[in-house]
N, C-alpha and C positions, 0 to 999 in steps of 0.2 A: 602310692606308686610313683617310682622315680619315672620321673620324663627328657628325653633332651629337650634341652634349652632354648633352642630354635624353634618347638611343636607347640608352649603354651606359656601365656604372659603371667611374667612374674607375681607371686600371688603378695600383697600386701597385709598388712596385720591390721586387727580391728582398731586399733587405736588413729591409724593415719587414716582409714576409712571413716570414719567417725568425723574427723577432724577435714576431710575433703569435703564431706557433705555438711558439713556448717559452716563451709567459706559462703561468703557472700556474690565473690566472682562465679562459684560454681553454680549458682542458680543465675545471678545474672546476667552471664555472659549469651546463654541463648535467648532470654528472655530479649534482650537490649537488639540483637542481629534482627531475627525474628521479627521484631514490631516496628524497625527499621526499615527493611525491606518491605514488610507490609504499607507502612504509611506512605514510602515512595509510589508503590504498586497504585494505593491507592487514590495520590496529589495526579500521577501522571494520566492512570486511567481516566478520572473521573475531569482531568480539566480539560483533557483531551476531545472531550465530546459534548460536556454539557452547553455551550453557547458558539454554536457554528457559526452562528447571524453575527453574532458580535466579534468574532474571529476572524472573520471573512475578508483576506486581502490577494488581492492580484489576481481574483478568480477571471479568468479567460473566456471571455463569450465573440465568436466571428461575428461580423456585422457587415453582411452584404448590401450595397444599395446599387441594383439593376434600372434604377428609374432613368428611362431618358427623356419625360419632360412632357409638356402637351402645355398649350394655351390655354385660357380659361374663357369661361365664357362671357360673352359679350364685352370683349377685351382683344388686342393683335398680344397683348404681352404674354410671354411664354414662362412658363411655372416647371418646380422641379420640387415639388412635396417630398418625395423621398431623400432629397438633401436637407432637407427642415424637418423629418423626421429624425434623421442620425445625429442634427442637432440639438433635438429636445431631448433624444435616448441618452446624449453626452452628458450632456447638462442635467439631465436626472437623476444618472447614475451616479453614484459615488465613486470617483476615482481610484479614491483607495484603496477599494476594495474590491472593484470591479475592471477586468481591464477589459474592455471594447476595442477590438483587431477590427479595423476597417481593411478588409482585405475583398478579393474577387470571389467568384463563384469558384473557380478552380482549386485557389489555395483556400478555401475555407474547407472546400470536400476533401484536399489532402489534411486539413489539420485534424477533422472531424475521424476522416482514417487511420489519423495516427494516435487519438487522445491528446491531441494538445492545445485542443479546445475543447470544454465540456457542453457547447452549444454553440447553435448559429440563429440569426435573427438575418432574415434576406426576402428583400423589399422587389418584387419582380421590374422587369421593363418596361411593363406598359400600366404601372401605377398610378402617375400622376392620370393617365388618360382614362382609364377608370374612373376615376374620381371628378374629372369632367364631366365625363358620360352622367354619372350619378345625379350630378348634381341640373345636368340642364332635364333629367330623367325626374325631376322634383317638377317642374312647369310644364316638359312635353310626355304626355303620354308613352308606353314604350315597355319592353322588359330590359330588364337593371340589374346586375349584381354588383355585389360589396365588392372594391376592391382587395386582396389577401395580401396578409402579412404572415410569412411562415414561419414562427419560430421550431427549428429541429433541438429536440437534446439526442445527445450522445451518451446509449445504456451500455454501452461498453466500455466508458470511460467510469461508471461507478453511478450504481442506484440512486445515493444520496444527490452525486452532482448532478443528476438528474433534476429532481425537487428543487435544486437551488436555482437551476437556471430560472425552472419555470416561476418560483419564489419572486425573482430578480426581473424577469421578460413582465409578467403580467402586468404590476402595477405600473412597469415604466411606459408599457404600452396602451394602458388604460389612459395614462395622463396625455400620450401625442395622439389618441384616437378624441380625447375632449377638444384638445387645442384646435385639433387639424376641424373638425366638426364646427366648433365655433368660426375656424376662418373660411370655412367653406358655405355656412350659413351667412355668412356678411357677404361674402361674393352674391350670392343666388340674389339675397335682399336688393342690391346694388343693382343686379341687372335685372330685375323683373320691374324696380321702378313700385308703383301703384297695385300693382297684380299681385293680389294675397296667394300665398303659399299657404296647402293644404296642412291639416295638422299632420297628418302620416310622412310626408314631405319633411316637414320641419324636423320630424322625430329621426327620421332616416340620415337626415342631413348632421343632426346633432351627433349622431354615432355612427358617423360611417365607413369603418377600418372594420373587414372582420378578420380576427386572430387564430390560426389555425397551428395546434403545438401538434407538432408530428415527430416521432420517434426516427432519429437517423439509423435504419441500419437495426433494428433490434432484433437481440438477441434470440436464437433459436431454443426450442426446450433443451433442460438440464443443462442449466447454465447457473441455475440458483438467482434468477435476477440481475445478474452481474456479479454475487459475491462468490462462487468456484473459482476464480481464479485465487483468491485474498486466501480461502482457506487449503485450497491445492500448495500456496506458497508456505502458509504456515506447515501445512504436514513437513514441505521438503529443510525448512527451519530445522523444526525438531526432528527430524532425520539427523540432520548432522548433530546438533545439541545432544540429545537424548542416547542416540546410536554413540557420540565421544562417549559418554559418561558412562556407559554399561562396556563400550569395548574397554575404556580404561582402568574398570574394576575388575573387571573377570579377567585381563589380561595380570593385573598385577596379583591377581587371587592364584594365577595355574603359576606365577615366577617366583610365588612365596614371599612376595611383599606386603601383603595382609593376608588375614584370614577371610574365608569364603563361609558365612554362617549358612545350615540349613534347619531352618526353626530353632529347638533348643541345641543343635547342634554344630560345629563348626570345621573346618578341616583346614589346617596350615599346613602347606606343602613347601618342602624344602627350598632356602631361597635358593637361586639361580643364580651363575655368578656372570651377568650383564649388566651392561654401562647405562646411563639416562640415556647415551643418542642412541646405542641402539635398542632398550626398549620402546624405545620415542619411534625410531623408523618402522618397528614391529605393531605398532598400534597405527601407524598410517597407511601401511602396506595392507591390513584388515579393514580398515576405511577405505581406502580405494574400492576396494570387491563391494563392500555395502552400499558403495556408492551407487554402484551403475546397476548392483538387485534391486535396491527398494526402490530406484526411480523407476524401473521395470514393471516391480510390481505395482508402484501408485499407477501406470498409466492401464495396466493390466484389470486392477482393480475398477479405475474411472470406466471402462470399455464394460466391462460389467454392469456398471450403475448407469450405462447408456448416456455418458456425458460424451458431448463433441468433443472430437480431437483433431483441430485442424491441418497441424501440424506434427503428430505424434513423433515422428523421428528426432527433431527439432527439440521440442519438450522432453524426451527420454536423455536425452544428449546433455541439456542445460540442467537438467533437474539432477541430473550425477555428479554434474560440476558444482553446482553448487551445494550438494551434502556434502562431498568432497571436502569443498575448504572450507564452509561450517566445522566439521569434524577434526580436522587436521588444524585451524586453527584453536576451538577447543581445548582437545588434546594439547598445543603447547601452552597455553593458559597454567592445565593444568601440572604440566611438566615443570615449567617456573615455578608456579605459588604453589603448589600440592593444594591441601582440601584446600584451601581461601578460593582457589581459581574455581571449584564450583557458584559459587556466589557471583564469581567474577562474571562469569558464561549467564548463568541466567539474570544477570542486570545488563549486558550487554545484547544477548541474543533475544531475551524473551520480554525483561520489564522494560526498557527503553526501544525494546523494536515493536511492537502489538501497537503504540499509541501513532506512532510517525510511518506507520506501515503504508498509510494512505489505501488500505482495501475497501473499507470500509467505509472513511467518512474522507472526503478531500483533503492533501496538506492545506489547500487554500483556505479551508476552515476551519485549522486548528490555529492555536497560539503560536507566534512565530517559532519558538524553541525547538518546536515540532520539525518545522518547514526546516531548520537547523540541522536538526538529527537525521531528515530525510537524505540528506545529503551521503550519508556515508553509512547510515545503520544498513544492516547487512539484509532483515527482512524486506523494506523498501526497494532495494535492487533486486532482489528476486520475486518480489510481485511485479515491479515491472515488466520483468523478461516473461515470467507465467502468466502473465494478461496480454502480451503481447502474439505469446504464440497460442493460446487458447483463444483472443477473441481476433487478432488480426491476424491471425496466421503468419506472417510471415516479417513478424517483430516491427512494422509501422517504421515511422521515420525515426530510424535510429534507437528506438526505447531498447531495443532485444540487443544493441551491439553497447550500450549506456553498461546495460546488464551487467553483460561477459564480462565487459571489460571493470567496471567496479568488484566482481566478482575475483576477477584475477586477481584485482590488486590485495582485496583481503587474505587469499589464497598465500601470496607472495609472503605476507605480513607475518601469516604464520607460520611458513616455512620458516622464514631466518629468524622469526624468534625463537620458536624451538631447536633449531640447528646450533644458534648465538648459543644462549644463554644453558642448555643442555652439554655444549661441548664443554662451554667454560664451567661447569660443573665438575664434571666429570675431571678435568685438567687440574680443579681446586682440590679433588682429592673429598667430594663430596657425595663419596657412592652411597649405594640406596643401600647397600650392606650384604654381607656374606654370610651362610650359614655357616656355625662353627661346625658341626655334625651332620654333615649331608648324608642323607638317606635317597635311598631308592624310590621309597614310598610314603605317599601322606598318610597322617597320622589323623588319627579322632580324637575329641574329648568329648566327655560329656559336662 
């Protein structure tokens, strides 16, 4: 059956077929992509997470010290333990890896509300006098409590950095609760002189800090722990990713630039005779509308699943914008490289964004490369901004405008690429082609 030449690809003779399937490129070339992308998939995932401990730089803990002091006893001289606490925390700590913000009460509770501290460690005001109390509370009869050290984490800055602080707080304050204990048992010795010190006394004295780790601020149900925000971003990710790749094929499938299979079937419809920019403006213009439905419906759907929305207006708004330029940047990926730019899009959106996304496990404790990529990979901005209006309503100190405004600029990026390098396409005289025999209607093959 004779067919026009536009409706079905040329049919080849058994000899060159023969001879394509025993090239060596032709089996290698997927093999070699394929296991490529796999091994990367797998170096990034896998180093991304296996040693946090040993990764761990610059992780941010507040460190309040309220102490204002008290004499000791049987002494006029005047002590300030909660300054020689913050001392031994320093000195314990690893620098490197730990950054201790000696800040106030005030800016520690705005850091704490913005996530840009994963904890606080705050020494109250009347500590050292406490610990007087206690200790003349070792010779005179009396009721006595422990003086408290509260260490807060922050479950909305991330599950894991949760663990870390506490990881981080406990042994350091295990070691200034010995020190302090031993200096406070030399005092008591010192001034009771002769007069034995009970054994309960001595025991009390030797550990006398109690540590009390309380949750700043936690999370209300359907929250996931803190991980809904990380997988709420991923969906709006692959929105844009996933949503380019199918608008880009079904759009090129109805313009008759490939064929649309249906199982053993296929239907090539006449090509169309439009330019790269404006097929390119016709796949953004159908991005736009998907933009602002699926973020509708993800927030429609969450309201269903009984997930808080603190912000819903806020989040509908951002999560458009940014499928938006996911998508529209895609899309010109794809418009340059044709098929390569799939591969492009998922090493850029999916295998190098899931590791430095920071939803899951802190950038502070991944490999610096991470903390690198966080910088400008497109998931990381958009978990920002969807943690910020999910757990802080109303984007914290700057993390929601960090967003937008990273978000724009990728947006921009792939504007004038696609605009660039589609018009200069087009200008070279490198159209996507014309049907010779335009028909009314698509054709089938079997």
């Amino acid at each position: 059956m004779n067919r026009p030449k536009h409706e079905a690809p040329e049919q080849t003779d058994p000899g060159q077929r023969t001879r394509k399937l025993r090239s060596p490129l032709f089996w290698a070339a997927p093999i070699v992509v394929v296991t490529a992308l796999m091994s990367l998939l797998a170096a990034l995932y896998l180093g991304s997470v296996i040693d946090p401990k040993g990764s761990l730089r610059d992780f941010p803990i507040a460190v309040v010290n309220q102490d204002e002091g008290d004499v000791a006893p049987g002494s006029d001289q005047r002590q300030n333990i909660g300054d020689q606490i913050v001392d031994g925390l320093v000195a314990g700590v690893p620098a490197d890896k730990v950054d201790l913000e000696q800040v106030g009460i005030a800016a520690a509770t705005s850091m704490l509300d913005s996530a840009e501290v994963y904890g606080a460690i705050v020494i109250p005001s009347d500590f050292t006098k406490r610990l007087m109390i206690l200790a003349e509370a070792s010779v005179v009869p009396g009721d006595v409590e422990k003086p408290v050290i509260t260490v807060y984490t922050n479950p909305r800055s991330g599950t894991f950095g949760t663990a870390l602080v506490e990881s981080i707080a406990t042994p350091a304050l295990a070691t200034v609760n010995e020190q302090v204990g031993a200096q406070l048992s030399d005092q008591v010795a010192a001034a009771v002189g002769d007069t034995p010190v009970v054994g309960a006394a001595r025991l009390t004295l030797s550990n006398p800090i109690e540590v009390l780790t309380v949750q700043y601020k936690p999370l209300p149900d359907g929250t996931g722990n803190g991980l809904s925000a990380f997988y709420y971003a991923l969906l709006v990710i692959l929105a844009g990713f996933t949503g380019a790749m199918i608008v880009h094929t079904l759009i090129d499938g109805m313009l008759g630039f490939t064929p649309t299979e249906f199982g053993p079937r296929y239907v090539h419809n006449p090509t169309v005779e439009i330019s790269r920019l404006q097929t390119l403006l016709v796949k953004w213009g159908v991005m736009v509308v998907l933009g602002f439905l699926v973020s509708g419906l993800y927030l429609w759907i969450s309201h269903l699943l009984s997930m808080p929305l603190p912000n819903a207006l806020g989040l509908w708004m951002y999560g458009a914008f940014a499928i938006i330029a996911v998508g529209v940047t895609a899309m010109s990926v794809l418009a340059v490289f044709g098929s390569a730019g799939l591969i492009i899009n998922l090493i850029v959106f999916i295998v190098l964004g899931l590791p430095s996304a920071g939803g899951t496990l802190p950038i502070e404790a991944t490999p610096p490369f991470f903390g690198w990529l966080a910088g400008f990979e497109p998931m990381h901005q958009v978990f920002l901004g969807v943690r910020s209006l999910l757990y802080f309503g109303d984007g914290g100190s700057g993390a929601l405008m960090r967003s937008v405004t990273m978000t724009a600029i990728g947006l921009l990026i792939g504007l004038v690429l696609g605009l660039v390098v589609t018009r200069l396409y087009d200008r070279k005289g490198f159209h996507r082609g014309v049907a010779d025999q335009p028909t009314p209607a698509a054709s089938e093959t079997v």
